[in-house]
C-alpha positions in Angstrom: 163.6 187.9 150.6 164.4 191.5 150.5 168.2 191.3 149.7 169.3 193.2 146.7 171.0 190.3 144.1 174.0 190.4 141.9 172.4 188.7 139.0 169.7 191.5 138.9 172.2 194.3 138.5 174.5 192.2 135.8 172.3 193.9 132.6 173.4 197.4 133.7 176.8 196.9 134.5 179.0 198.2 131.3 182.0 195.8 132.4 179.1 193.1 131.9 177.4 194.4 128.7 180.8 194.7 126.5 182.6 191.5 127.4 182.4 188.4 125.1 179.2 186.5 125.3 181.6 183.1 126.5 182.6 185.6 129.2 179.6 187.3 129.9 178.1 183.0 130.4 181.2 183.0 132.9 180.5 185.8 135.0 176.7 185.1 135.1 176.9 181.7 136.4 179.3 183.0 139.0 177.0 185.6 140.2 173.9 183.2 140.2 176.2 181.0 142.5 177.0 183.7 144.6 172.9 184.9 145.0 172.4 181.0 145.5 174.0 181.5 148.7 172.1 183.8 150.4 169.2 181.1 149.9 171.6 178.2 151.2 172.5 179.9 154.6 168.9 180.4 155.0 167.9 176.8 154.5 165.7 177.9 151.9 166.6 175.7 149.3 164.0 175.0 147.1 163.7 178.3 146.5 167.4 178.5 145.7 167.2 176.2 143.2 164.3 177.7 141.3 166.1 180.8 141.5 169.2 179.3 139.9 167.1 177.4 137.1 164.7 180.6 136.8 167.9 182.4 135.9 169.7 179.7 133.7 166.2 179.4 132.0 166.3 183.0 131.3 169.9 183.1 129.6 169.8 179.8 128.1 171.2 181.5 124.3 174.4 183.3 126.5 174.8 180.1 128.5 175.3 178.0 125.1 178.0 179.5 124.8 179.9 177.7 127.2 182.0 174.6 126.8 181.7 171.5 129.0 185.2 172.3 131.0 183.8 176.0 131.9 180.9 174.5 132.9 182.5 171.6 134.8 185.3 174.6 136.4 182.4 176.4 137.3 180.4 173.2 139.3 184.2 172.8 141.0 183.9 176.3 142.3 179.9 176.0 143.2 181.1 172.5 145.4 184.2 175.2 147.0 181.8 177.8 148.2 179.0 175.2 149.6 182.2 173.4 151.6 183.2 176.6 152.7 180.0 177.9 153.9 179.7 175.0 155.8 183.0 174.3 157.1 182.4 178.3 158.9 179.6 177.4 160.6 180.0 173.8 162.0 181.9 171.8 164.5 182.2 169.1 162.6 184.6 170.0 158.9 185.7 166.3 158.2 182.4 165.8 156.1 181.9 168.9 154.2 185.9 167.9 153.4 185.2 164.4 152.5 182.0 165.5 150.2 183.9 168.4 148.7 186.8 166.3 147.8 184.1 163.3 146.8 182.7 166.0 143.7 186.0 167.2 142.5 187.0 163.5 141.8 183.8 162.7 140.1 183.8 165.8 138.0 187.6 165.1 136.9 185.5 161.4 135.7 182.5 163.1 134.3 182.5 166.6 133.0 179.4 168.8 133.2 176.9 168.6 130.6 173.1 169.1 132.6 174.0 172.1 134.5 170.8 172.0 136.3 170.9 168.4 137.0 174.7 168.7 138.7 173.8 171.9 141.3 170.6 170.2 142.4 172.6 167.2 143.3 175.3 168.8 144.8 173.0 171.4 146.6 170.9 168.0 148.0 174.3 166.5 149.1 176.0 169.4 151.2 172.0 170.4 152.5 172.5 167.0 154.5 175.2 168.1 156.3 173.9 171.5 156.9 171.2 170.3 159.1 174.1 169.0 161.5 175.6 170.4 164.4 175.1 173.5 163.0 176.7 176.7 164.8 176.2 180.2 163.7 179.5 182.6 165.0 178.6 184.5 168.3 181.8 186.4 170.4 181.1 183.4 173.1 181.6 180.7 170.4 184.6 181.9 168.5 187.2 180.7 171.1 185.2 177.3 170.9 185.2 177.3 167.4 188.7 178.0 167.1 189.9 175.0 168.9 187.7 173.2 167.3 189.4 173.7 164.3 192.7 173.4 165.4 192.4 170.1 166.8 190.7 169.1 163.7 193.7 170.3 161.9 196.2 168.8 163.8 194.4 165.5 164.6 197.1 163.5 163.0 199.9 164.8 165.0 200.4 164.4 168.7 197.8 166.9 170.2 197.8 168.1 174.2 196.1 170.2 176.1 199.0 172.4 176.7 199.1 172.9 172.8 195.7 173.7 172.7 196.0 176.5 175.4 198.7 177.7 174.1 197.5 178.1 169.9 193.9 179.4 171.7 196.6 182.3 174.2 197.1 184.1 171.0 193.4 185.0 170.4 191.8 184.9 174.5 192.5 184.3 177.8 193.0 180.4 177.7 191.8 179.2 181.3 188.2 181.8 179.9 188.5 179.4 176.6 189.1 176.0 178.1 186.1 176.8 180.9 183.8 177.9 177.7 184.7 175.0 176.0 183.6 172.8 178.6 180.3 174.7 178.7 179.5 174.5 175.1 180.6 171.1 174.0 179.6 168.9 177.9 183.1 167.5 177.6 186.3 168.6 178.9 188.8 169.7 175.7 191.2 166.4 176.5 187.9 163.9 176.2 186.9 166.1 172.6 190.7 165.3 171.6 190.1 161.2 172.5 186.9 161.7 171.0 188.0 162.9 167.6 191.0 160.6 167.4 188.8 157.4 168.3 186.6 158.8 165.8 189.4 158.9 162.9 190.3 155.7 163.8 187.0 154.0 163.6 187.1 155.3 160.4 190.5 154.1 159.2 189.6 150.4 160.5 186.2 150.5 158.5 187.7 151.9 155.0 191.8 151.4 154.8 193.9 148.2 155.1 196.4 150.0 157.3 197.4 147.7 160.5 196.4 148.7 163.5 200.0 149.3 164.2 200.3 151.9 161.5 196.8 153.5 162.5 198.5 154.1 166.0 201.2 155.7 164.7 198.8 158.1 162.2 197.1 159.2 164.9 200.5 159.3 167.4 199.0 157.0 170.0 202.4 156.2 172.4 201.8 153.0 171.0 199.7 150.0 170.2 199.2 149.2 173.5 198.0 152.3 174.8 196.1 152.9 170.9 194.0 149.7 172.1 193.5 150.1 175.8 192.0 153.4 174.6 190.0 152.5 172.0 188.4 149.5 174.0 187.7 151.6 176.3 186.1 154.2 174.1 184.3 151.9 171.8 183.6 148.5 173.8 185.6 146.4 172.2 189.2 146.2 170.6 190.1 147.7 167.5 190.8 144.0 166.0 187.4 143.0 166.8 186.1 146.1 165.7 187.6 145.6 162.3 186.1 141.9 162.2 182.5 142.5 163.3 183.0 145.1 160.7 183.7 142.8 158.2 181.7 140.0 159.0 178.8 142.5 159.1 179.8 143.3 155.0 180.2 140.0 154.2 176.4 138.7 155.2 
């Protein structure tokens, strides 16, 4: 690796050298997060990790110093900037969402004590969904991208098309974006829309008690009839007996 690091340049800056030894634990574990990152784009993530620990190892008196909620803060901003990272650079957000939200519920349960032991976890976790759909930014993916997101956004409000088109008309020439699209993903930007929203649903059957009435109206189907003629068709089989053979499947 030939990039120049933070962490390497920390002993030599005087804002560094002259803060409190609580801060100075602060700003070093922010700066070794920071450097970890340049590993974790790369997929390089042994090496990460023995960089972090190399550098924890090496400070372990100014790291002492540190209580278990700045240690714990810290680990909630490590799990922010490995969502982020990934959220960037994939089609699919929902489960760098779900994990990041997943880690700042367990750390509110149990605070930070083994440094070490919490970012190898969380770096194993969020490297999982890294290897997935991954898509690095290029000028002739950014109007993809971008719809992407939006329908991801708005997945639980009536979506179209025409909305679509219209959000992607501030940024490029729509018909250019909605052709593109079709390129890059093999399905047209209506089927990616019935796509996600089948995809939610499955979801919601498998892990609420919501009715299927009320997941029709979350995802602003027209109504239940038209929420099941879809899904059958999408999935095989009605979202009823989805939810059953779901069930039944759990309780064997």
């Amino acid at each position: 690796m030939d990039d120049l690091f933070y962490t390497q340049y920390l002993d030599h800056l005087k804002s560094y050298v002259h803060q409190r030894p609580e801060k100075k634990a602060i700003i070093l574990l922010g700066y070794i997060q920071r450097d970890f990152l340049r590993y974790y784009r790369r997929g390089d993530l042994v090496d990460g990790f023995e960089f972090i620990k190399e550098n924890i190892e090496r400070n372990t008196e100014l790291v002492k110093h540190l209580t278990v909620n700045q240690i714990t803060s810290q680990m909630h901003s490590f799990v922010d900037d490995l969502a982020h990272e990934g959220i960037q650079n994939h089609v699919e957000i929902y489960p760098f969402l779900e994990l990041q939200q997943k880690y700042h519920d367990l750390l509110k349960d149990k605070p930070v004590k083994d440094y070490l032991k919490w970012v190898q976890k969380v770096i194993y976790d969020f490297s999982l969904l890294m290897r997935i759909d991954n898509l690095s930014f290029s000028s002739r993916l950014e109007p993809t991208l971008d719809i992407i997101y939006y329908i991801n956004t708005n997945i639980y409000h009536k979506i179209t098309v025409k909305n679509v088109l219209i959000h992607a008309n501030q940024y490029c020439n729509p018909a250019k974006a909605q052709r593109d699209f079709k390129y890059e993903m093999n399905m047209s930007i209506s089927e990616f829309i019935s796509a996600k929203k089948m995809s939610i649903a499955q979801k919601l059957l498998r892990n609420t008690d919501d009715s299927i009435q009320v997941i029709a109206e979350k995802l602003k189907f027209y109504d239940l009839n038209d929420f099941s003629k879809q899904f059958k068709k999408k999935v095989g089989i009605s979202p009823l007996m989805y939810r059953k053979n779901i069930c039944r499947k759990e309780d064997k």
